[in-house]
N, C-alpha and C positions, 0 to 999 in steps of 0.2 A: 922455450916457452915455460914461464912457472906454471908449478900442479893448481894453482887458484884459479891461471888464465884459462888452462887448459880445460880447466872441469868447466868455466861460465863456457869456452866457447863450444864445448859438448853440447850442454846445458841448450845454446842457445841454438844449434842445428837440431835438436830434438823440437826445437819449438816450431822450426823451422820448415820439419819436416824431412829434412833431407839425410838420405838412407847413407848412398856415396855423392861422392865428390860429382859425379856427374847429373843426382836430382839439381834441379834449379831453384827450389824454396820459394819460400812467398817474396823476400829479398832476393830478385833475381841476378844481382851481383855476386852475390857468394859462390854463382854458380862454375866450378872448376876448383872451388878449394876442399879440405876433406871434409867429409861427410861424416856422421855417427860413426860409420862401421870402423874407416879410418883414423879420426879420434879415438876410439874408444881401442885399438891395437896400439897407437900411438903411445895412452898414457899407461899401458901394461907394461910399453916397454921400456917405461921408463919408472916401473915400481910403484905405480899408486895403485891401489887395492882396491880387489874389484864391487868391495861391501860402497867402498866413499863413492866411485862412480855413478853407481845406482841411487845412491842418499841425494848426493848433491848434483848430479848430473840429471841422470832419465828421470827419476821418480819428481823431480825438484820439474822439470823440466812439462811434463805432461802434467803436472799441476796446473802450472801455467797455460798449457793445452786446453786442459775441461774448463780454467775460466772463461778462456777467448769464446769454447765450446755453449759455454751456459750465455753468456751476455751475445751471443750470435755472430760474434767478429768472425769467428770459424766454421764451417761448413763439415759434414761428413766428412766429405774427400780429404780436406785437410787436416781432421784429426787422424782418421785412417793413416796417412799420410807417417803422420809421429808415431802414431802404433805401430805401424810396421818398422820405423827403423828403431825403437824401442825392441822390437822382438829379436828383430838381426843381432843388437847389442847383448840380448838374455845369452842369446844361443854362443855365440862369442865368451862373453863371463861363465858359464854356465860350468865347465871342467876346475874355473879357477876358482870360483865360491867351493865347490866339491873340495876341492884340496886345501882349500882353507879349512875346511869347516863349518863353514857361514851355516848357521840352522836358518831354515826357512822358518817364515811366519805363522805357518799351518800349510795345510793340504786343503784341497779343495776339486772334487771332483764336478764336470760341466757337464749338462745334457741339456740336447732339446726333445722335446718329449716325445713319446711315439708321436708318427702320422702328420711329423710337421718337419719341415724340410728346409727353414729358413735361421741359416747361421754367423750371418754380418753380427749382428749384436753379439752373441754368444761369442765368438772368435775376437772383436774387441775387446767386450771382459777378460777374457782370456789371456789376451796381452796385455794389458792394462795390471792385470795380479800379479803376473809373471814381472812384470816391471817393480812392483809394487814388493816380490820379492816372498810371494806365497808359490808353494809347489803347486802348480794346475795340471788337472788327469782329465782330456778332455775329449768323452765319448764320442762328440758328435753329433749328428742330425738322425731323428725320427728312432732315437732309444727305447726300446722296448724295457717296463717295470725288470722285468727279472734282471735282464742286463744290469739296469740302477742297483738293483740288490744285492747283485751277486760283485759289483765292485764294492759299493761300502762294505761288506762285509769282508774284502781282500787287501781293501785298499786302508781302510781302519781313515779315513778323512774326516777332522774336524767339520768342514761342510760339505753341503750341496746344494750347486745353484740348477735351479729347473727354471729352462726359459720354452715359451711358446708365444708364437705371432699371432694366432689364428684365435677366435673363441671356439673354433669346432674341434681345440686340439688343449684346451687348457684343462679341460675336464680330466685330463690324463695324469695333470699334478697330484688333485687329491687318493687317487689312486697309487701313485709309489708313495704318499704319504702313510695311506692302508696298510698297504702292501710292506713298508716300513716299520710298523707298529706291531704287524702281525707276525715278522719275524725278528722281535722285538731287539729292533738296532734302531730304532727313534731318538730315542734319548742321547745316544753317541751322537749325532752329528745336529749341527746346525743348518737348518734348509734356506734357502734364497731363493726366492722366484724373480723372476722378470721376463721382459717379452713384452708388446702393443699392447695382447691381450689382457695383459693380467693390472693387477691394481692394488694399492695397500689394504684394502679393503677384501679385497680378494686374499689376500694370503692371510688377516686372521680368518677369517673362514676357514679356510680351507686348513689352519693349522700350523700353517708355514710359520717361520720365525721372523721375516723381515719382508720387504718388497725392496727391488731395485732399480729404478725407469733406466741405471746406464752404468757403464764400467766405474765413473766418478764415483758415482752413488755407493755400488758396493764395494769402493775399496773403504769409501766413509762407514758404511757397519760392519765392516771385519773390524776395526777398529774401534769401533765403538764395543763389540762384541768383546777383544781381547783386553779393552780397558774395564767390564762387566767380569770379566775370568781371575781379573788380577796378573795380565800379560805385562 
């Protein structure tokens, strides 16, 4: 198989959903041939680099995903679906970007904010970045302020995204914003909120630097951020 073919039919199991050769994708015919994990071994072993992969394969790939995702062709499940074999793929590239040398796009640490315990969205950003090709440090659910503190200030992360579902839990944001200021590391990082709760409106308020209603969204203002940096 040419590295062209190879990378569309990556490309198109990403869109497809399918992790291995045994998921069935939304073209349930494909179902018995390889999967992301297997493509994506496949074309290592045959020397294509695992920066083109990710360009023209997953990232090029879940593009197409969040269209389907925004015009409603796709469902939850079935973006989920891509994210996860998108993540299989990270973890896979992940030793061969290192030995490359590949620089990540930035760092980017996750949390959902104390007291809230809801991390579907958080965890597809998460992969969605990681696809995307940023380092993601990703706390977890119901993160207490010092926690957030005490990593940006170890972790030195261009951003941080704060997610919360709840309105009885968003209150929590402008508080590591505080708590931010106060141990005057503000200025070093770029904050992201998102979460049901929260709103674009809500994070000038509250300070934040951007709003994000989905993984789509905030890979669109890292970007837009690192073409403001001069990236």
């Amino acid at each position: 198989m040419s590295m062209a073919n190879l990378l569309e039919k990556l490309k198109e199991n990403v869109i497809q959903g399918r992790k291995t050769s045994e998921d069935i994708g939304i073209d349930e015919s494909l179902t018995g041939t390889p999967g992301v994990v297997e493509m994506v071994e496949e074309a290592l072993e045959a020397d294509i680099p695992a920066e083109e992969l990710i360009t023209s394969s997953l990232t090029a790939g879940m593009e197409v995903v969040g269209e389907k995702f925004s015009s409603k062709e796709y469902y939850i499940p079935d973006m989920l679906a891509s994210a996860d074999a998108v993540g299989a793929a990270m973890e896979i590239l992940k030793p061969h970007l290192e030995k490359a040398n590949v620089p990540t796009r930035g760092k980017i640490v996750l949390a959902t904010v104390k007291g809230d315990i809801h991390d579907i969205g958080k965890n597809i950003v998460a992969i969605l970045l990681k696809g995307a090709g940023y380092e993601v440090v990703d706390l977890g659910i119901d993160v207490p302020e010092d926690k957030i503190i005490e990593t940006v200030r170890s972790e030195k992360p261009d951003y941080l995204g704060l997610s919360a579902l709840l309105t009885t839990t968003m209150t929590e944001m402008p508080l590591v914003i505080k708590a931010l200021e106060e141990n005057s590391l503000r200025d070093s990082v770029k904050i992201l909120i998102g979460g049901a709760a929260v709103s674009e409106e809500y994070a000038m308020e509250i300070g934040a630097d951007a709003f994000c209603a989905d993984g789509f969204q905030a890979i669109k203002v890292l970007e837009e951020m690192e073409k403001a940096n001069g990236k």
